[in-house]
N, C-alpha and C positions, 0 to 999 in steps of 0.2 A: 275704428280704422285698423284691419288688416297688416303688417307689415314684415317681408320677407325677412327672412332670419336664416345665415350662411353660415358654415363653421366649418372646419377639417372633422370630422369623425372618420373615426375607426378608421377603414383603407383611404379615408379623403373623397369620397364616393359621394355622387350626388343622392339625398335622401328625401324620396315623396312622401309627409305627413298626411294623411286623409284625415280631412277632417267631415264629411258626411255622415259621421256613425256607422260605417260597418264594421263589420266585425273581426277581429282575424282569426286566419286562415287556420284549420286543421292541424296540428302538430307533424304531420305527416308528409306537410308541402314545403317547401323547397326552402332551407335556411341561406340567406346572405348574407355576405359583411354590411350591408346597411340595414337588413331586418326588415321586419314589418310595424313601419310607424302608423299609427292614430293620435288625433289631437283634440281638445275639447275645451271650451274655455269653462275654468270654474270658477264663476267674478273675475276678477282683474290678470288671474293665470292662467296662462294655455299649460296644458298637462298633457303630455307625450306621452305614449305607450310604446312601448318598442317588445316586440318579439321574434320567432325567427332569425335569429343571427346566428351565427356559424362560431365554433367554437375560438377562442382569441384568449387574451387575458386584460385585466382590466385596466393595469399599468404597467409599463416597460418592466419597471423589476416588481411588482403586482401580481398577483393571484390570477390564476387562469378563470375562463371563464365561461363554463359548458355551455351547449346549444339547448340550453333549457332555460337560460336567462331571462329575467324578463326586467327591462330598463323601461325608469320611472322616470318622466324627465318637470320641472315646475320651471316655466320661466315668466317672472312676475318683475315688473318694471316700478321704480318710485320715482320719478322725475327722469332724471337725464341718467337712471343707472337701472340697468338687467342683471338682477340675479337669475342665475342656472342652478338651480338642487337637483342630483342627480340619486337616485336611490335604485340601488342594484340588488337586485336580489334570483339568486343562486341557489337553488334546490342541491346541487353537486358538490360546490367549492367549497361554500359561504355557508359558516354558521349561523351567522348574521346579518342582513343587508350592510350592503357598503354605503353609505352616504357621503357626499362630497358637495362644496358648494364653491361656485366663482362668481364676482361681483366685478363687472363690466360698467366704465362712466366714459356716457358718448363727447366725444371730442370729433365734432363736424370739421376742423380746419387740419386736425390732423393728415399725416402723409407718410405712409410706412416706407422705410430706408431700404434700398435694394440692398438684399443681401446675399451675396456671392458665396454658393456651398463648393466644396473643395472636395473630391471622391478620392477617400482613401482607402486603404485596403489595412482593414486590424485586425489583430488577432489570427495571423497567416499562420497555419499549423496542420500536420499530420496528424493530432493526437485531438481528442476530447476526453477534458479530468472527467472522471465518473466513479464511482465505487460502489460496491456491492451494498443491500442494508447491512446495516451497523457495522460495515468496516472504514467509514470514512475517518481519518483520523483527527480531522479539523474539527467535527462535530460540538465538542464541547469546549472549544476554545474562547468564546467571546466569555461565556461566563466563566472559565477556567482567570481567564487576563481581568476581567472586572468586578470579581465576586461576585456575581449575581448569581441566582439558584437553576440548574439546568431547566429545572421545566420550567421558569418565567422566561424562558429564552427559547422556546418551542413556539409562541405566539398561541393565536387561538382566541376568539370573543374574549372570553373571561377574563386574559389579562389586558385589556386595554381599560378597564374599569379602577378606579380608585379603590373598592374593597377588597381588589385581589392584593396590595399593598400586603392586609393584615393576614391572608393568607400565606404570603411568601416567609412570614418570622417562623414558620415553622416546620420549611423545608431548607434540607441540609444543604451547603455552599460549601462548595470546594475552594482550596488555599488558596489564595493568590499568588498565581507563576506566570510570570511571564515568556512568550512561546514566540519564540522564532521562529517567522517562518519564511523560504524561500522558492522563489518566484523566479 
């Protein structure tokens, strides 16, 4: 049994999944915020392809995320709960694929609570902070405030892994000072 599956993605944009096997499109033809889905079941997961999307990022304060993307999507059911594994991967941005998972349990009597959004206006200003390279002065401040080592504070694959631990004992740490800063 078939069963329709809705969500907000990306601009909240209705998104058609093909599932007949063809193929997508040229690299050439027209990228959108919903892309170009394909779906396929393999055993008990439909597996989503998604291509074609228009350049975005992949979380509000997250890594951008070029029109060369291509989103993996697995959504596998065990009773009364859908896992979504989302595997992103990024020729531009992304060293790495991003992987992400969410785990949804169906609640048929449930009834989602109106909730009333409120339009305000933030962040009202003539100016946007920016700096040149290497003259931002903030730059080295978290690890400056926390002892940590500047480049385990530059991010990047390799330090989200446990072995880069043993490489950090042997890069230099600045004192710990704590940095005022005004806002």
């Amino acid at each position: 049994e078939f069963v329709a599956y809705h969500a907000q993605y990306v601009r909240s944009l209705d998104r058609a999944i093909y599932m007949d096997g063809r193929p997508h499109p040229p690299d050439y033809a027209p990228h959108t915020w919903e892309g170009f889905s394909t779906g396929e079941f393999v055993g008990n997961d439909l597996v989503i392809t998604t291509t074609h999307l228009k350049e975005s990022y992949i979380r509000r304060n997250g890594p951008t995320m070029s029109d060369q993307v291509k989103v993996t999507e697995w959504l596998t059911r065990h009773g009364d709960y859908l896992t979504i594994t989302t595997y992103i991967d990024d020729p531009i941005y992304l060293e790495e694929p991003f992987i992400q998972s969410v785990t949804y349990q169906w609640e048929p009597h449930t009834e989602l609570e109106f909730f009333p959004c409120t339009v305000v206006n933030e962040n009202i200003s003539d100016k946007v902070p920016h700096f040149l390279p290497g003259k931002n002065p903030w730059l080295k401040e978290f690890s400056e405030q926390e002892g940590v080592p500047y480049e385990a504070t530059r991010g990047g694959a390799e330090t989200m892994y446990p072995e880069y631990r043993s490489k950090m004992k042997n890069m230099t740490v600045a004192p710990l000072k704590p940095t005022p800063r005004a806002f």
